[in-house]
Kinemage of the C-alpha trace (Angstrom):
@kinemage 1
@onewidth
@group {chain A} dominant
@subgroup {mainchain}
@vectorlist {calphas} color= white
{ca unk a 1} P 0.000 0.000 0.000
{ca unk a 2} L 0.818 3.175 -0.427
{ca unk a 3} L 1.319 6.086 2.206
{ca unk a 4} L -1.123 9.007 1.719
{ca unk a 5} L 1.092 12.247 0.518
{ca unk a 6} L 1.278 15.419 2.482
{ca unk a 7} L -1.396 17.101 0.245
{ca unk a 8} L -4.196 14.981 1.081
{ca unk a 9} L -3.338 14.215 4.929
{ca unk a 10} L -1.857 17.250 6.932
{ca unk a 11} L 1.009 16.649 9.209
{ca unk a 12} L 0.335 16.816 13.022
{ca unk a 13} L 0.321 20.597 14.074
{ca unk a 14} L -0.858 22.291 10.559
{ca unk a 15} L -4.346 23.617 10.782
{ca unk a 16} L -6.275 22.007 8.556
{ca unk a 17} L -7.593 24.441 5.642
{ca unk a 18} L -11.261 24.735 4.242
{ca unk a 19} L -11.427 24.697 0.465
{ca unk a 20} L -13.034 28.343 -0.002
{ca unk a 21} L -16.481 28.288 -1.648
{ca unk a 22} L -16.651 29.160 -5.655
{ca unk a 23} L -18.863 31.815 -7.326
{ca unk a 24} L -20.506 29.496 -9.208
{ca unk a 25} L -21.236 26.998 -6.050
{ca unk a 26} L -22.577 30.694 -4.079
{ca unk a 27} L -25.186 31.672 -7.367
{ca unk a 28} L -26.648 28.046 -7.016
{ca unk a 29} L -26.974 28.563 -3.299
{ca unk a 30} L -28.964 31.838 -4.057
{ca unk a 31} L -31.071 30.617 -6.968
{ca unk a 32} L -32.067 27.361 -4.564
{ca unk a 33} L -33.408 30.171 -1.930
{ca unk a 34} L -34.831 32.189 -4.298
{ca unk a 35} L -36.665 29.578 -5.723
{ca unk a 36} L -37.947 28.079 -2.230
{ca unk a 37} L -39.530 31.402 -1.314
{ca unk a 38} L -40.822 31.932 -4.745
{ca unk a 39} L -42.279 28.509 -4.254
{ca unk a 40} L -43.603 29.024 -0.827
{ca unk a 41} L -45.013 32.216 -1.735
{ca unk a 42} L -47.156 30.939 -4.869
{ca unk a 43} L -48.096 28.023 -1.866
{ca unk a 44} L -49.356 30.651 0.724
{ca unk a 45} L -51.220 32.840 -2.965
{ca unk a 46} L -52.798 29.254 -3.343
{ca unk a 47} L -53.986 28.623 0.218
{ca unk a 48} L -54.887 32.421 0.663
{ca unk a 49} L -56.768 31.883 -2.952
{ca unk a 50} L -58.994 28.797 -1.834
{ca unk a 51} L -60.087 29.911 1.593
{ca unk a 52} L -61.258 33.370 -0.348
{ca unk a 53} L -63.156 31.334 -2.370
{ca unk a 54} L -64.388 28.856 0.378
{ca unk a 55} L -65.682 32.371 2.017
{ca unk a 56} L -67.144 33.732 -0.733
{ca unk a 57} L -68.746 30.600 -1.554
{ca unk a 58} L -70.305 30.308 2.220
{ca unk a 59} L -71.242 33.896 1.968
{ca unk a 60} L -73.430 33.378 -1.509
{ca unk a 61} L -75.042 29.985 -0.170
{ca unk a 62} L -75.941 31.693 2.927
{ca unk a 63} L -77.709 34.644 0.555
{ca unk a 64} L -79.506 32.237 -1.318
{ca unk a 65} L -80.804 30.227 1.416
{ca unk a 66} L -81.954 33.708 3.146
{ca unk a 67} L -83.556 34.567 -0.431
{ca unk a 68} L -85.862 31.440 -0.420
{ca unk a 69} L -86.621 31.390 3.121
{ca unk a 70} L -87.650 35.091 2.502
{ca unk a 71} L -89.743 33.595 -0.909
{ca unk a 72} L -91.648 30.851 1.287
{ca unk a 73} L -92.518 32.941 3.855
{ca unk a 74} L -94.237 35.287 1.650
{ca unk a 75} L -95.518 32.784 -0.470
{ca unk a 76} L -96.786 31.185 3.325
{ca unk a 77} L -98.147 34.858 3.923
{ca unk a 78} L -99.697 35.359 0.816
{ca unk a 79} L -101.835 32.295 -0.708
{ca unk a 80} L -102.139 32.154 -4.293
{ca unk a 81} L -105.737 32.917 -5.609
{ca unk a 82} L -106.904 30.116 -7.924
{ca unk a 83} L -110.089 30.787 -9.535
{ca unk a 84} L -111.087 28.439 -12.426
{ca unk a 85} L -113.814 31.254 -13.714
{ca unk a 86} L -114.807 34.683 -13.436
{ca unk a 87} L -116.713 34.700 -10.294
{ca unk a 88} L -120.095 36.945 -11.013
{ca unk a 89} L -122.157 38.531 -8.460
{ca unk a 90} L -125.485 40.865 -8.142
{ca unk a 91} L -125.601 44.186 -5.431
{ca unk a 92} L -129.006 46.065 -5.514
{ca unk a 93} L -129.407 49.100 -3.213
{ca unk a 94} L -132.783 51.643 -3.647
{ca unk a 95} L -132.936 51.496 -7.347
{ca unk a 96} L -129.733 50.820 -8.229
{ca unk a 97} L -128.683 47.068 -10.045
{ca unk a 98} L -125.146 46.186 -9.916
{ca unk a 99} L -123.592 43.041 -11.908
{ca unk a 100} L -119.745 42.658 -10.494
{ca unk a 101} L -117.058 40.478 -12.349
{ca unk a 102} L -113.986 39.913 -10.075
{ca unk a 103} L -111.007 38.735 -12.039
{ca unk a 104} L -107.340 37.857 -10.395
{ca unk a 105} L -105.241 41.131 -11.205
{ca unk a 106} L -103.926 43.721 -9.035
{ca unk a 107} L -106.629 45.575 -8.024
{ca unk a 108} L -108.239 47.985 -11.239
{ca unk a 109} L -111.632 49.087 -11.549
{ca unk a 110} L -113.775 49.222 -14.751
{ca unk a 111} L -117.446 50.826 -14.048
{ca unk a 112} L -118.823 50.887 -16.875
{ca unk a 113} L -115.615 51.481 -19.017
{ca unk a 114} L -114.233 54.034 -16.680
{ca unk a 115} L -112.412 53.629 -13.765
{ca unk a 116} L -113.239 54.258 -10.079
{ca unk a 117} L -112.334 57.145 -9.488
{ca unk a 118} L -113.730 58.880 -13.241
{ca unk a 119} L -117.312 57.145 -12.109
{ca unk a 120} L -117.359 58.052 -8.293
{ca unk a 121} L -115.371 61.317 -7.993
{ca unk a 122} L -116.929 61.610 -4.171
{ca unk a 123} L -113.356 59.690 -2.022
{ca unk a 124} L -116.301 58.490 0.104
{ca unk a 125} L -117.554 56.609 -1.997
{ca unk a 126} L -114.580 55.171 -2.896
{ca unk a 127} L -113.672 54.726 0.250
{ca unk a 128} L -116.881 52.309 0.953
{ca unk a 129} L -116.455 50.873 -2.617
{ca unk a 130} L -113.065 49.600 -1.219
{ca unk a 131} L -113.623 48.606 2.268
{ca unk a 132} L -114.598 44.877 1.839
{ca unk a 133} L -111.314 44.365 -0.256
{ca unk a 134} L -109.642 46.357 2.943
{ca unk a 135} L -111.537 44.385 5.358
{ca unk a 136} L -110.222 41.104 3.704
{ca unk a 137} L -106.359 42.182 2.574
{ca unk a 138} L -106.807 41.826 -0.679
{ca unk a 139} L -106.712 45.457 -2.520
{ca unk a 140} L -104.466 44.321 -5.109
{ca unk a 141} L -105.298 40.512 -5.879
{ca unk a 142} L -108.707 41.363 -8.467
{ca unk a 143} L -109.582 43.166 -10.904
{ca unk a 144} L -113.304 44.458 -11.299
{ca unk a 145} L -115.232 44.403 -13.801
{ca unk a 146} L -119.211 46.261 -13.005
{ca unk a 147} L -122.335 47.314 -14.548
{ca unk a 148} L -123.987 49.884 -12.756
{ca unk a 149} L -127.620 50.591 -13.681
{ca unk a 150} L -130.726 52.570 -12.195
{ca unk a 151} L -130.296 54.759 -9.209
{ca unk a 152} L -128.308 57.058 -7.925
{ca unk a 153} L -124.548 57.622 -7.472
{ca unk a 154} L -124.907 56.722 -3.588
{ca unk a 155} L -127.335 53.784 -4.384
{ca unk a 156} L -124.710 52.333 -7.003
{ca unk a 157} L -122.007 52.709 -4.538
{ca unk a 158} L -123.929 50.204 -1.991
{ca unk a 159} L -125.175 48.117 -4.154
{ca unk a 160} L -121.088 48.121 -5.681
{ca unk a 161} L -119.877 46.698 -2.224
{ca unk a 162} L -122.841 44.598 -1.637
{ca unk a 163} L -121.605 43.082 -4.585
{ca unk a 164} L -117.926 42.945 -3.927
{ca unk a 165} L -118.636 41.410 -0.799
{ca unk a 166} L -120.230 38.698 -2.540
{ca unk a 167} L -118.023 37.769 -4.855
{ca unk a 168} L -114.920 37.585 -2.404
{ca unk a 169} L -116.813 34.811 0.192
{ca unk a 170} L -117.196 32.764 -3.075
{ca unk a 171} L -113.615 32.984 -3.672
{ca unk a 172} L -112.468 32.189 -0.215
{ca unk a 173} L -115.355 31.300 2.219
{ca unk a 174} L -113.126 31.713 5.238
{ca unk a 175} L -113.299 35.396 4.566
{ca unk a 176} L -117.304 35.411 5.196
{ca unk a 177} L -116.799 35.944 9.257
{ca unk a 178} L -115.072 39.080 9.142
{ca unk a 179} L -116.834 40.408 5.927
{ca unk a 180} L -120.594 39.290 7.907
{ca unk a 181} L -119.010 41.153 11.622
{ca unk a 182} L -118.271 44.247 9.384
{ca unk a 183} L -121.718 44.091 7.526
{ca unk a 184} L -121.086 44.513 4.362
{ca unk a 185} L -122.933 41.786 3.578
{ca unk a 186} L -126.020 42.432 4.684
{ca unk a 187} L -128.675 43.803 1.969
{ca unk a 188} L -130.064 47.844 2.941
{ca unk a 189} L -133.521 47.317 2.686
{ca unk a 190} L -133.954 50.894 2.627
{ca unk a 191} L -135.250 52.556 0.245
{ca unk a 192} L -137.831 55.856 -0.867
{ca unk a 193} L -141.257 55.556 0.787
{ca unk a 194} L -144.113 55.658 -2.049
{ca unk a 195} L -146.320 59.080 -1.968
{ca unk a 196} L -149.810 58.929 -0.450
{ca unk a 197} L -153.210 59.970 -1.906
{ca unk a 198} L -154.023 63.351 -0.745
{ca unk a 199} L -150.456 64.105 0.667
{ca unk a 200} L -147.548 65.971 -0.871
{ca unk a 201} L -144.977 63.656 -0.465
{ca unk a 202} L -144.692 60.408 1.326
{ca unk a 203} L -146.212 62.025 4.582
{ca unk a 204} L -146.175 65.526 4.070
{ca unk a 205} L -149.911 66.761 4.215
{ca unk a 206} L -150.965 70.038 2.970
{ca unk a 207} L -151.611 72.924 5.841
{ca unk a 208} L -154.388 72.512 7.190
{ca unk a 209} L -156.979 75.615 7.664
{ca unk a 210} L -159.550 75.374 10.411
{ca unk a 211} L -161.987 78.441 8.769
């Protein structure tokens, strides 16, 4: 065998001597950390990426389970109106004949080919025309359709929510109790008393003079 040579085995009592790194050996070692952070970086962009769209994905499932829970419970609140025909009802009051044709719509008037307020300018009248659909909740679930003969404008307008009043119990019975307690459904049997023989007027008699 051969004895190792002084260059690769130092003698006892020479420090031993560390080869000094090269250039190219110190760029390696700085593109291998560079690339590790650029790699850990892109790593945290991902994770940071994916929960933002885990969020936003919670946050819209969240919004659309809030929009139909909002949907049912107005759908609960409001029932649908199903009516297989045009529901037709008669209101007389004094001399006046109303024929009423409620219609699913959202809430118009036709009297006669005008609408409410052109045929009753008087709000009162309006305002009774409208109180069984007031009483009931439903102002803007029919439309109604009316022929108003004979009478007067006050005797149309009773004999207008005589026949509203009709026509929504036969849509939905259950609204009949609160519609009967308010009574519009009661008919006004009122009406002009006929003029006597030998009076003026119904009972107006002419004066009388003793001498």
């Amino acid at each position: 065998m051969t004895e190792p040579t002084s260059t690769e085995y130092p003698e006892e009592g020479q420090p031993v001597t560390t080869p000094e790194p090269t250039i190219e050996a110190m760029e390696a070692v700085e593109e291998a950390a560079v690339e590790a952070e650029s790699e850990a970086a892109v790593e945290s962009e991902v994770e940071s990426e994916s929960e933002a769209e885990v969020e936003s994905a919670e946050i819209e499932a969240d919004a659309v389970a809030d929009d139909v829970e909002a949907e049912v419970g107005t759908a609960a609140e409001i029932p649908a109106v199903f009516i297989e025909r045009p529901v037709q009802t008669v209101g007389r009051r004094k001399e006046a004949i109303v024929r009423v044709r409620l219609m699913p719509g959202n809430g118009k008037f036709t009297l006669n080919g005008k609408s409410l307020e052109t045929y009753f300018p008087n709000k009162l009248h309006q305002q009774l025309i409208r109180e069984p659909l007031v009483t009931v909740e439903k102002t803007e679930r029919f439309d109604i359709f009316a022929n108003l003969q004979g009478g007067g404008t006050s005797g149309q307008a009773g004999a207008l929510r005589l026949a509203i009043a009709r026509a929504l119990i036969e849509v939905d019975a259950e609204d009949r109790p609160s519609l009967k307690r308010a009574g519009f459904l009661t008919r006004d049997a009122r009406a002009t008393e006929r003029k006597k023989y030998g009076l003026k007027k119904a009972r107006k008699a002419p004066q009388y003079s003793k001498r």
